[in-house]
C-alpha positions as CSV (number, residue, x, y, z in Angstrom):
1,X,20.0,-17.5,-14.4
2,X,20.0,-14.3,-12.7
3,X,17.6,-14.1,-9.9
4,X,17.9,-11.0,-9.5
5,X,15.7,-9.1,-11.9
6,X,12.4,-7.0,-13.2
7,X,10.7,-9.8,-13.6
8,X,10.5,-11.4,-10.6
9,X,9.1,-8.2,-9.2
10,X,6.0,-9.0,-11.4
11,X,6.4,-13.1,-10.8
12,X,6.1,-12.7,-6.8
13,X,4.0,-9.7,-7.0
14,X,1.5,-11.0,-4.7
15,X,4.0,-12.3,-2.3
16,X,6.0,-9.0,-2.0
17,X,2.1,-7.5,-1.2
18,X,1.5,-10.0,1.3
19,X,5.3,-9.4,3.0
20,X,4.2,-5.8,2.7
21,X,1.3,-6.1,4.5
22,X,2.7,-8.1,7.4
23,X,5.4,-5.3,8.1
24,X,2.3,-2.8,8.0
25,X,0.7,-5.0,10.8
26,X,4.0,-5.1,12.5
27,X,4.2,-1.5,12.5
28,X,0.5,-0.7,13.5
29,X,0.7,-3.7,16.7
30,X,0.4,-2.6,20.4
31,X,3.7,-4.9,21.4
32,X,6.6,-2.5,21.0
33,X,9.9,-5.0,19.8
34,X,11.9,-2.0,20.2
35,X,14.4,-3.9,22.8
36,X,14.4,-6.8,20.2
37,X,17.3,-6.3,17.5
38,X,16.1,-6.2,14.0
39,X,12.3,-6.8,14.5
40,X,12.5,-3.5,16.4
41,X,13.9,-1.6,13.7
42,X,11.6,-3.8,11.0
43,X,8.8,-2.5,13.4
44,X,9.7,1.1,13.3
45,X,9.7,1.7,9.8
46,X,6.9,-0.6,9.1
47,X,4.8,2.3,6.9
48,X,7.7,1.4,4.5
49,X,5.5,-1.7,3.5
50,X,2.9,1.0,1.7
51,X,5.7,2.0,-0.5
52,X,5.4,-1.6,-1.9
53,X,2.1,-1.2,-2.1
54,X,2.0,1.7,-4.3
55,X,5.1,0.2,-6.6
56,X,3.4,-3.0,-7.4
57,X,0.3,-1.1,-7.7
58,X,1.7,1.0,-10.4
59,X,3.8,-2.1,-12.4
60,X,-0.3,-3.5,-12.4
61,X,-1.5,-0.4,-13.6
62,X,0.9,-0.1,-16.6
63,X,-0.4,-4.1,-17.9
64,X,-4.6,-2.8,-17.3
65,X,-3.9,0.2,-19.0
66,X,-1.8,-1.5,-21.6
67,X,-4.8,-3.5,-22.9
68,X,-6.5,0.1,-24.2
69,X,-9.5,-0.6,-23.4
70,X,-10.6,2.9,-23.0
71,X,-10.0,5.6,-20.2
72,X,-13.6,5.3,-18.6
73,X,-13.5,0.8,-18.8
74,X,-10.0,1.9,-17.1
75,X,-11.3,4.0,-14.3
76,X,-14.7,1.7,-14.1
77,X,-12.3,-1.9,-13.4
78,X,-10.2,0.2,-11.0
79,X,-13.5,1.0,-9.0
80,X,-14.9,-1.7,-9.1
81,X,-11.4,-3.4,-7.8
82,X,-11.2,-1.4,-4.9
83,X,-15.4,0.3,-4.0
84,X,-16.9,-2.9,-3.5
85,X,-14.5,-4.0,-0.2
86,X,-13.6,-0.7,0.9
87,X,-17.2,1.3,0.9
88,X,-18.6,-1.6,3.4
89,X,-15.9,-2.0,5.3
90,X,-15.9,1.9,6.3
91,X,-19.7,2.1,6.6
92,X,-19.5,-0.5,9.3
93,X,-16.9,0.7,11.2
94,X,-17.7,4.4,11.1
95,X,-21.4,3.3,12.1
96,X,-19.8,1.5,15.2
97,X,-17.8,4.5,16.0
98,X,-21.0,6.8,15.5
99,X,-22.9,4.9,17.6
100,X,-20.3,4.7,20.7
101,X,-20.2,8.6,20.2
102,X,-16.6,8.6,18.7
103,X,-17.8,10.1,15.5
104,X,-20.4,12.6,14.3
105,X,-22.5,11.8,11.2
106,X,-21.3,14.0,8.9
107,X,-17.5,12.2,9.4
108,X,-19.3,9.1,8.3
109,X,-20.4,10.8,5.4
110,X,-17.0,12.5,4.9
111,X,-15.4,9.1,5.4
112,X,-17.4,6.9,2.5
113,X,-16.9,9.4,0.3
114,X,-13.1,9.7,1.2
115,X,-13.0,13.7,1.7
116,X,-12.3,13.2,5.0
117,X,-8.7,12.7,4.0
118,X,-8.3,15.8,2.0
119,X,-9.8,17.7,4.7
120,X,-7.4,16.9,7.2
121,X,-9.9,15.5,9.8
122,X,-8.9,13.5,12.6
123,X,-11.5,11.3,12.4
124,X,-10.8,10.2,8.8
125,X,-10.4,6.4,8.6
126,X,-7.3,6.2,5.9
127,X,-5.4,8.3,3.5
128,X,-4.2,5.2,1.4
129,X,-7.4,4.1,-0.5
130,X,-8.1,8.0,-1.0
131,X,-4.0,8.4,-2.4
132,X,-4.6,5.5,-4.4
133,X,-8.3,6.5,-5.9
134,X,-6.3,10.3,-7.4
135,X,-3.3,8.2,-8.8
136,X,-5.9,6.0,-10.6
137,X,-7.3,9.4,-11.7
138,X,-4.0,10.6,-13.1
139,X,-3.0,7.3,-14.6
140,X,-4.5,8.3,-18.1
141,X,-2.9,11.8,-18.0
142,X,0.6,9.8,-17.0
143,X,0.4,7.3,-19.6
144,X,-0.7,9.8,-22.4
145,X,3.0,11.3,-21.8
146,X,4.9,8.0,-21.3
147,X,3.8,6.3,-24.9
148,X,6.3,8.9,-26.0
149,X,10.3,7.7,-26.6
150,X,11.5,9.8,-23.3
151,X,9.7,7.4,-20.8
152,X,12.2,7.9,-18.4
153,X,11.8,11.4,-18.7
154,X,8.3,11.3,-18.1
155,X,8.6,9.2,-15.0
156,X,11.3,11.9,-13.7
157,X,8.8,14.8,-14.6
158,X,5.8,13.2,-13.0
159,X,8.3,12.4,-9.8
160,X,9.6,15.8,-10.0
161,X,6.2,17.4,-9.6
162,X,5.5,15.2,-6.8
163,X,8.5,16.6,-5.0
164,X,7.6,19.7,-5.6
165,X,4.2,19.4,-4.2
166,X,5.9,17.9,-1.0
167,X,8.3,20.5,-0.7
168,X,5.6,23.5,-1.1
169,X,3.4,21.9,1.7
170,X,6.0,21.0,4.2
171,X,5.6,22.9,7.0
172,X,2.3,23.9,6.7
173,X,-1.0,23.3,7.7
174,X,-1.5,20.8,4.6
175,X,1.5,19.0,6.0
176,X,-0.7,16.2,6.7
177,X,-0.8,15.7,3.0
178,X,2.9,14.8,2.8
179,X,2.0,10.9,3.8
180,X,0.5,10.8,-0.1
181,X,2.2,13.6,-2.2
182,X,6.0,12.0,-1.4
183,X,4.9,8.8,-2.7
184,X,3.9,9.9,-5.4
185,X,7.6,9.0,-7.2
186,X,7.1,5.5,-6.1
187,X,3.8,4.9,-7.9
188,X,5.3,6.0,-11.2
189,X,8.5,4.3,-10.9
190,X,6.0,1.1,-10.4
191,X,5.0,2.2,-13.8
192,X,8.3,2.6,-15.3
193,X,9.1,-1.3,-13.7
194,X,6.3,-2.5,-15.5
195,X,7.1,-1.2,-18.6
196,X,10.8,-2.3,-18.5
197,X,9.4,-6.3,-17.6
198,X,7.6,-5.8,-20.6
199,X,10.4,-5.1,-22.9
200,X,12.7,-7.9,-20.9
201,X,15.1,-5.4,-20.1
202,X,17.8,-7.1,-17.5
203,X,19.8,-5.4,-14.8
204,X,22.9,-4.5,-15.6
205,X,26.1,-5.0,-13.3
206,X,26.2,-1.1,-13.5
207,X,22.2,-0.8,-12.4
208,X,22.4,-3.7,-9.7
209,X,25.3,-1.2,-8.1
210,X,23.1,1.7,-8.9
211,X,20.5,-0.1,-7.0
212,X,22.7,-1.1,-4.3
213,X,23.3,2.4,-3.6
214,X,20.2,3.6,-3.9
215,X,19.6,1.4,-1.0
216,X,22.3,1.9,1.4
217,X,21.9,5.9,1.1
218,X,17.8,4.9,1.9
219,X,18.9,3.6,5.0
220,X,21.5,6.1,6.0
221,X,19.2,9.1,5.3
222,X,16.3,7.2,7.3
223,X,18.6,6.5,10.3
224,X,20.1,10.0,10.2
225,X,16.6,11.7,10.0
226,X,14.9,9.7,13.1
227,X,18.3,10.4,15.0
228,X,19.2,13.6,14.5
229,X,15.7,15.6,12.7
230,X,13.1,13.6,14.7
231,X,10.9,16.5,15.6
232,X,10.9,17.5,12.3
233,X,9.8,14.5,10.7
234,X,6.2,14.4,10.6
235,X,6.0,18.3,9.7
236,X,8.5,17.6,7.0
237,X,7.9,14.2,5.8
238,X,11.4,12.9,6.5
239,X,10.6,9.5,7.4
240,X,8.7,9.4,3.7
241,X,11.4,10.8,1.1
242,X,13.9,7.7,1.8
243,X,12.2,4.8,0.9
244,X,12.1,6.5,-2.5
245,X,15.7,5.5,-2.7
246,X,15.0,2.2,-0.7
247,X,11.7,0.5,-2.3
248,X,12.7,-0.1,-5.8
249,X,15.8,-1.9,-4.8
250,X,14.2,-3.4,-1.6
251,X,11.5,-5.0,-3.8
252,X,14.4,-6.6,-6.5
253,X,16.2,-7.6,-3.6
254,X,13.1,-9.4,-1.7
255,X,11.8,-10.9,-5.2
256,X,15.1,-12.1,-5.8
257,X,15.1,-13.9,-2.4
258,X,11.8,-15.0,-2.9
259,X,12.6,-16.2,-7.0
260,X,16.0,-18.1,-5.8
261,X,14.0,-19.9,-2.8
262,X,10.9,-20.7,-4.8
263,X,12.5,-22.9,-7.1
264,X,12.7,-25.4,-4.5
265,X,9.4,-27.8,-5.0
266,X,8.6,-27.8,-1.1
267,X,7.8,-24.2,-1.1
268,X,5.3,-22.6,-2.4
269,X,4.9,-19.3,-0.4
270,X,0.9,-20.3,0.5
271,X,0.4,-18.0,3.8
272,X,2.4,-15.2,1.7
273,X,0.0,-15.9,-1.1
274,X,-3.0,-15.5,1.1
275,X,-2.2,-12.3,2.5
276,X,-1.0,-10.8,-0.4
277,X,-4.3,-11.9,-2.5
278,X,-6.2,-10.5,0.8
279,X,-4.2,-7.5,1.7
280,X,-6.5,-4.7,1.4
281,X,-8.9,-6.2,3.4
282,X,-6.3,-6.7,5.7
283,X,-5.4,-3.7,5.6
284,X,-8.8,-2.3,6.2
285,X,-9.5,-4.6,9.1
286,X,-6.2,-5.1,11.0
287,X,-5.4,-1.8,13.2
288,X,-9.8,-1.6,13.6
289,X,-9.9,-5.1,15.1
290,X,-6.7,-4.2,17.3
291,X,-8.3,-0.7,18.9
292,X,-11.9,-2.6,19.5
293,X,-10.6,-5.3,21.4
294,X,-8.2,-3.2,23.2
295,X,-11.5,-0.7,24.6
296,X,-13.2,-3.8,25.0
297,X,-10.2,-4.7,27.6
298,X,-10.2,-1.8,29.0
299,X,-14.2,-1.5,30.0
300,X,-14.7,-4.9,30.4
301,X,-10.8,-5.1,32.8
302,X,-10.2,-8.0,31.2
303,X,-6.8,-9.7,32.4
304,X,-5.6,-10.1,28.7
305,X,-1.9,-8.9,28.2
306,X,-0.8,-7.4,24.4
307,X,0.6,-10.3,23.4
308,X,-2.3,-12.5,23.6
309,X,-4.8,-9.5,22.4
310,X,-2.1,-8.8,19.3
311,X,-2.6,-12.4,18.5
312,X,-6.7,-12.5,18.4
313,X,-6.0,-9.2,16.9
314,X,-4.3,-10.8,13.6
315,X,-6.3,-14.4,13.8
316,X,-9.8,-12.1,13.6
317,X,-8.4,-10.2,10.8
318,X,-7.4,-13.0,8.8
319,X,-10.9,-14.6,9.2
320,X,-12.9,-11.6,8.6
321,X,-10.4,-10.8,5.4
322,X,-10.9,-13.9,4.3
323,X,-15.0,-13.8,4.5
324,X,-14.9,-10.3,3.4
325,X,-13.4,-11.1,-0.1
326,X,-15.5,-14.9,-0.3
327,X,-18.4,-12.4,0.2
328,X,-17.6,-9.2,-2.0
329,X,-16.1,-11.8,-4.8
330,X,-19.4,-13.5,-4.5
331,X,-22.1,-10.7,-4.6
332,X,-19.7,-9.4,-7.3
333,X,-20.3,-12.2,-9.5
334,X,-23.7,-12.4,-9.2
335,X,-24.1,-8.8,-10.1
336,X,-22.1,-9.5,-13.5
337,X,-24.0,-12.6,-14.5
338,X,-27.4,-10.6,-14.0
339,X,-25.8,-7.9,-16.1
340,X,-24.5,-10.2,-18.6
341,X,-28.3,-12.2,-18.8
342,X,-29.9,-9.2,-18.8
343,X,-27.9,-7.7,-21.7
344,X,-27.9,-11.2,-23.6
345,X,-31.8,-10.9,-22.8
């Protein structure tokens, strides 16, 4: 059987989520691998790991939407997915950061709200949740277009009009935006993945080269922007627009890996599983943890060297991730089995 495939994309979801977010913590440590072959480079273009992100967030989004259960149930399981973690998670921190003087009140405001994003403020805390909250919005508008026969066409329109966004704010003072509008192909093509498991489509030896070159251009663009363009790549995005070429084929490719080792019995991916299942709390948590205990270092002089803090760094996040979701799972069920008695009441 072919390993290679749609559906393994949607079998090893979680996994792919929780390799994802341990390139993202790669990316945001203090320990710089860059004399290390291969983990330097893997450290480098760690944001690439949010591109996988938003694809297997868009393959998810095509199966919840597919169960037409109505555009406001739609947007009210989304929330409820991602409000209950995120809102206290922000509250705390930007209360900490308030009260050491780092932040005025109104930022906090601006923060739980998620404007602070869209206003360009340097104090805002993330522009993913915020990104992922407006693709949720257009979601219904997308898949009111892509029930029609053209799908494809729709996913090129909608990717199109992403590009064009990019292209239109490059350069000026909304260039800070870029970091969202580029990705906005990826989420879609997410969608278009999902619908294609769904109908059991295969790859083809002609797609699997497609998708092979997809890949290798990905890489060369990214290596030739960061070598020869590098002061133009945050004003212009160009360390965003190749992993449109690379993330599609990167996820087959890891799924693949993942599908053709899993089928041996002594493996079953468990610390993969746990990230992924925990990764926007991770997420959330990580890159926080990292710059409190590195002022604590600093005022307190403590002799602790980045290798030792990285690595309280990622043991504190995986503890607090996993109480975080015990607790927010918890208080969540609760609040629907007083909903449920009071309605049954």
């Amino acid at each position: 059987m072919n390993k290679f495939n749609y559906k393994a994309v949607s079998t090893y979801r979680t996994q792919l989520m929780g390799l994802a977010i341990l390139w993202v913590m790669l990316y945001h440590s203090t320990v710089s691998f860059s004399s290390v072959p291969v983990l330097g480079t893997l450290q480098a273009y760690g944001y690439g790991g949010v591109d996988i992100f938003l694809l297997v967030s868009g393959l998810g989004l095509y199966y919840a939407y597919r169960k037409n259960t109505g555009t406001v149930t739609f947007y009210q399981r989304r929330l409820q997915r991602i409000l209950p973690t995120y809102l206290p998670v922000v509250l705390i921190f930007c209360l900490l950061y308030w009260g050491m003087g780092e932040m005025p009140f109104t930022d906090v405001l601006l923060n739980l709200s998620t404007l602070s994003f869209w206003l360009g403020l340097d104090s805002r805390f993330d522009w993913y949740v915020p990104a992922l909250l407006v693709l949720y919005l257009l979601t219904p508008l997308f898949m009111y277009f892509f029930r029609g026969p053209n799908k494809l066409v729709t996913v090129a329109g909608a990717s199109f009009i992403g590009l064009v966004i990019s292209v239109v704010l490059s350069g000026t003072s909304l260039a800070y935006l870029l970091i969202f509008t580029i990705r906005i192909p990826i989420f879609f093509v997410g969608v278009w993945v999902g619908y294609l498991i769904d109908q059991k489509q295969t790859i083809s030896r002609v797609n699997g080269m497609l998708y092979l070159g997809m890949l290798l251009s990905g890489v060369v663009l990214l290596a030739a922007s960061q070598q020869y363009m590098s002061e133009y790549v945050w004003t212009y995005g160009l360390w965003w627009y190749p992993f449109m070429l690379i993330t599609l084929p990167l996820c087959l490719l890891t799924a693949g890996g993942l599908n053709g080792i899993g089928e041996r019995k002594w493996t079953r991916y468990p610390f993969l599983t746990f990230c992924g299942t925990h990764s926007l709390e991770i997420y959330l948590i990580h890159e926080r943890v990292l710059k409190i205990l590195a002022d604590l270092r600093r005022s307190l002089e403590l002799p602790v060297n980045d290798f030792v803090l990285n690595a309280a760094g990622i043991l504190l996040t995986l503890g607090l991730a996993f109480v975080l979701k015990k607790a927010v799972t918890g208080f969540s069920a609760r609040i629907k089995s007083g909903t449920t008695a009071a309605a049954a009441s």
